[in-house]
N, C-alpha and C positions, 0 to 999 in steps of 0.2 A: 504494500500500500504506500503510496506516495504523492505529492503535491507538487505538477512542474510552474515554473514562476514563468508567467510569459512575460511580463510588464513588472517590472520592480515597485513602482511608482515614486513617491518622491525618499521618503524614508520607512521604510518596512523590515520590522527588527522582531526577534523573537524574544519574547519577554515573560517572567512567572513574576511571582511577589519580590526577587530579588536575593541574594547573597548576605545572610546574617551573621556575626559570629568574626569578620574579618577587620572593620574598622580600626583596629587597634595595630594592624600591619597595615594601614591606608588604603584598604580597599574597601570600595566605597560598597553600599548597596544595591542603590542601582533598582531595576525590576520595571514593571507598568507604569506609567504616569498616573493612569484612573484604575487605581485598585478595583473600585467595583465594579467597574466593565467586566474588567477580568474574572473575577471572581463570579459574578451571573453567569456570565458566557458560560465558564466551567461548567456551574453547576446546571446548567442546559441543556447539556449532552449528557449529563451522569460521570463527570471528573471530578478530582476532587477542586479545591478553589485555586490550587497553586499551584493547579498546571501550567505548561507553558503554552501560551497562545502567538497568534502573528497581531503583532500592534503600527497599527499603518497613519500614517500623520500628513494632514492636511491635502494630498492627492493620492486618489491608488492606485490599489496594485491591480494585476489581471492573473487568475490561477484554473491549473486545468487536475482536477481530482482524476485522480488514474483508476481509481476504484471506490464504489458506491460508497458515502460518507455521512456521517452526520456532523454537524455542524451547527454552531449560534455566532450570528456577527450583533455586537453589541457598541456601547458607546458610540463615536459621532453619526449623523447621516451621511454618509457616501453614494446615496442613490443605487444602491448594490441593485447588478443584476446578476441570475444566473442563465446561460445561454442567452442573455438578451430579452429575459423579462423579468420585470422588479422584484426581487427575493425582499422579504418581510428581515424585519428587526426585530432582536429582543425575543429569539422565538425558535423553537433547535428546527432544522433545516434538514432534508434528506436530498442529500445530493447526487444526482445518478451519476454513473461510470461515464466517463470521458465529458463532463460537465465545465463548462468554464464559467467563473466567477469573476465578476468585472467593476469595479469600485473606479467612482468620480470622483470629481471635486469635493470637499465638504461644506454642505451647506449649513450645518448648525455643529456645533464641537470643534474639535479640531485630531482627536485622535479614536478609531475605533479600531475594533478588536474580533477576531478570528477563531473562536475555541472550538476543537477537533475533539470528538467526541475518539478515546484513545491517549490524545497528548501525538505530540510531534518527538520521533526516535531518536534524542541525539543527545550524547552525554551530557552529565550534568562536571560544572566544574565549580570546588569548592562548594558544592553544593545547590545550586541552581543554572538553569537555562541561560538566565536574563547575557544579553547581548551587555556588552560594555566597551562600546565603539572606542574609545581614546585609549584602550589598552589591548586591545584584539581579542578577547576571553570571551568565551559563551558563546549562544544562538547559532546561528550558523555561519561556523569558519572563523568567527571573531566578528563580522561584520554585517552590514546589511543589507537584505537580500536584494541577486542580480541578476537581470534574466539567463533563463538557462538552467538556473538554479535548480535542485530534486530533492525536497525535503520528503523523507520516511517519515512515516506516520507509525503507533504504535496501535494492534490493535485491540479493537476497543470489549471488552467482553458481555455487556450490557447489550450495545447493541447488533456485537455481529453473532451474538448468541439465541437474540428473537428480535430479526426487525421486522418481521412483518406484526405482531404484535405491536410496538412504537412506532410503527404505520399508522395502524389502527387508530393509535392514541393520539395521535396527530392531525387527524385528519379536519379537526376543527382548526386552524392555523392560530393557536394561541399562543398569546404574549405576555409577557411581566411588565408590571406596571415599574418603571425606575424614575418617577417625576419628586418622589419624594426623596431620591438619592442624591440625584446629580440633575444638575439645571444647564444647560446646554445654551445660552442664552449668552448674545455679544457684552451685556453688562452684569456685571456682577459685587451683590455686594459680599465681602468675604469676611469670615469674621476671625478676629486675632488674638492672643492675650500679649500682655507685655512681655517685650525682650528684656534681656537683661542689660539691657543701657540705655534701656528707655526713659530712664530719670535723667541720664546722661547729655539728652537733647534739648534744646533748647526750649519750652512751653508752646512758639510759634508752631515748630516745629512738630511740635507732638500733635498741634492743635492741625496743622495742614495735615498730617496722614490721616487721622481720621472724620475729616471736615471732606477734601478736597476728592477730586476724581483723577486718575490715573490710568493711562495707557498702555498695553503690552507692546513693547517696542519690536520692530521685525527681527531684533538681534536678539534671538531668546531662541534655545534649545531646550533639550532634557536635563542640563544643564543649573539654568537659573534663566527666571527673567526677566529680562530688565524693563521696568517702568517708565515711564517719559510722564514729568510733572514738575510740580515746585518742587524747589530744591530746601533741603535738609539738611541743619548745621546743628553741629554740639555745642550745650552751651560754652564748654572749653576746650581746647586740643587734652590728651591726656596719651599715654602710649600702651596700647592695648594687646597684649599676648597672641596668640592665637588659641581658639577653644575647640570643641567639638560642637559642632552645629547638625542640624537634619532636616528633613524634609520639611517645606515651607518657612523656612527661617526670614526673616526680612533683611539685609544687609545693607549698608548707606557707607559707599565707598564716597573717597574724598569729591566725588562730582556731584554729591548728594542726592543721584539718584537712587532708588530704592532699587536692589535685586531680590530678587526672591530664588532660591534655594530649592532647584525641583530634584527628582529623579536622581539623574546622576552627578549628585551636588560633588563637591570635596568631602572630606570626613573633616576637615577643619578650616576657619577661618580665623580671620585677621581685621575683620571690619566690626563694627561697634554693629549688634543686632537690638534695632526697635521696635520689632516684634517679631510674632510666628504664629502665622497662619495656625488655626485650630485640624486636627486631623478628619474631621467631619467633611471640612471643606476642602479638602485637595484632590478629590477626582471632579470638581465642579472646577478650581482652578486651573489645574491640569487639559480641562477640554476647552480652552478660551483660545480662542484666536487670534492671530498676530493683530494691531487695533484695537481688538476690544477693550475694554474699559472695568477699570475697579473702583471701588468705593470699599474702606476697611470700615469694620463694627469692632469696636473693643469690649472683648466679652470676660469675665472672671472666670479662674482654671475652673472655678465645678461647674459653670455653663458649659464649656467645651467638654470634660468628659461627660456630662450627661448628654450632650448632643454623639456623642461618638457613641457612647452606650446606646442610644434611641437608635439608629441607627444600623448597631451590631444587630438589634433586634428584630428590627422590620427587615435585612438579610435573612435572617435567620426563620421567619413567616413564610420570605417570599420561597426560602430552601423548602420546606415543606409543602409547599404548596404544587411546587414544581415538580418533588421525588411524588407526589400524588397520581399527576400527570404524565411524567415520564415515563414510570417504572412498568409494566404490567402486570 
């Protein structure tokens, strides 16, 4: 079983929740931008959540399944087809033998996601899939995918063991509702608690990050990224260590623009952080498109973990409601 890449598209990478356990030797983690993309999709097909899937960013890819598949594409719109008519979202997918699958432009999000009911065949290193382009590690070959490409698929025992049974159960073309997860929307407002040099900035300052509205600049990867708005000064110079930072971190280098801290951040920084994104909101941030626009909310630590908790749980709803569905 396998998947040929006809069309690579702009950046198409293979990604699981990421590499834990290494930070301390500088390797970062790494994994999905939109955890929950990933984690639905999985659980779509009957994987478990940390499988690896193909994660395809802002144009796509074109793939031709070598042998009859299941499948869920979740996170942004791509206008996915298969052979040339519209495959549904958010919804596991039986794909026939020699089937080609054809993703566009993204009209709402900016990153969606591919889960192969099975998982895709290829070693795990240091303990997961995830691609880590600036170092060559993971996904396929170290890097991202190009046409020509033939990813092995593993196979899936759920369904190559009764699909016509998950035929059956499919045949209503049902979908998960994800509106209360991730907001796919060009504005957004996100919400943060304070960094630890948030005292450190000047009251103006504190007052424009959460007053003011800010842009994802086009120079923004997996990376971090970078905001375009009023500029942000401390109330005094001071000389700052380098620390351990993570995902959604806020950073205000000397140009006083804000970076934000995604995906495949550093394990550590060197800039003064005036906040960090709440983990509730980082597959809503994660899907914003280059342009779109932010607005920060400053929320206290137990609004953010009960928003993660509310959250864990309604996953956790939609997972049963799904193995209901799925299963036979």
């Amino acid at each position: 079983m396998s998947i040929k890449v006809l069309h690579q598209g702009l950046l198409t990478t293979i990604q699981d929740l990421g590499r834990y356990g290494f930070q301390k030797f500088g390797v970062i983690v790494g994994g999905a931008m939109d955890s929950y993309s990933l984690r639905l999709g999985n659980l779509l097909v009957g994987n478990i959540e940390n499988e690896a899937a193909l994660e395809i960013t802002l144009y796509g890819t074109k793939l031709q399944f070598e042998e009859e598949t299941l499948i869920a594409i979740t996170g942004a719109n791509f206008l996915p087809t298969i052979n040339d008519r519209p495959a549904p979202l958010w919804s596991p997918i039986i794909v026939r033998k020699n089937s080609v699958l054809k993703f566009h432009t993204a009209i709402d999000g900016s990153r969606a996601y591919i889960a192969i009911a099975g998982g895709i065949d290829i070693p795990a290193v240091m303990g997961s899939k995830s691609t880590y382009l600036r170092a060559n590690i993971g996904g396929f070959k170290g890097r991202a995918l190009q046409k020509g490409d033939v990813l092995p698929l593993t196979s899936s025992k759920i369904f190559n063991s009764k699909p016509s049974k998950i035929r059956q159960k499919n045949k209503g073309n049902w979908s998960i509702n994800y509106n209360e997860l991730i907001n796919l929307g060009k504005h957004q407002i996100i919400r943060v608690i304070q960094g630890t040099e948030f005292d450190r900035f000047d009251k103006e300052s504190q007052h424009k990050l959460l007053t003011e509205v800010f842009t994802l600049s086009l120079q923004s990867d997996r990376m971090g990224y970078r905001l375009e708005g009023s500029s942000l000064s401390l109330s005094e110079n001071f000389e700052l260590l380098s620390e351990g930072v993570t995902f959604g971190t806020i950073q205000i280098p000397p140009s006083g623009q804000p970076i934000i801290l995604m995906a495949d951040r550093q394990t550590t920084g060197g800039y003064p952080k005036i906040g960090q994104v709440i983990s509730a909101d980082l597959p809503t941030l994660a899907q914003l498109p280059p342009k779109a626009t932010i607005q920060f909310k400053l929320v206290t630590l137990e609004e953010a973990e009960q928003a993660f908790i509310q959250n864990e749980q309604k996953i956790h709803l939609i997972k049963k409601a799904i193995n209901f569905k799925l299963y036979p």
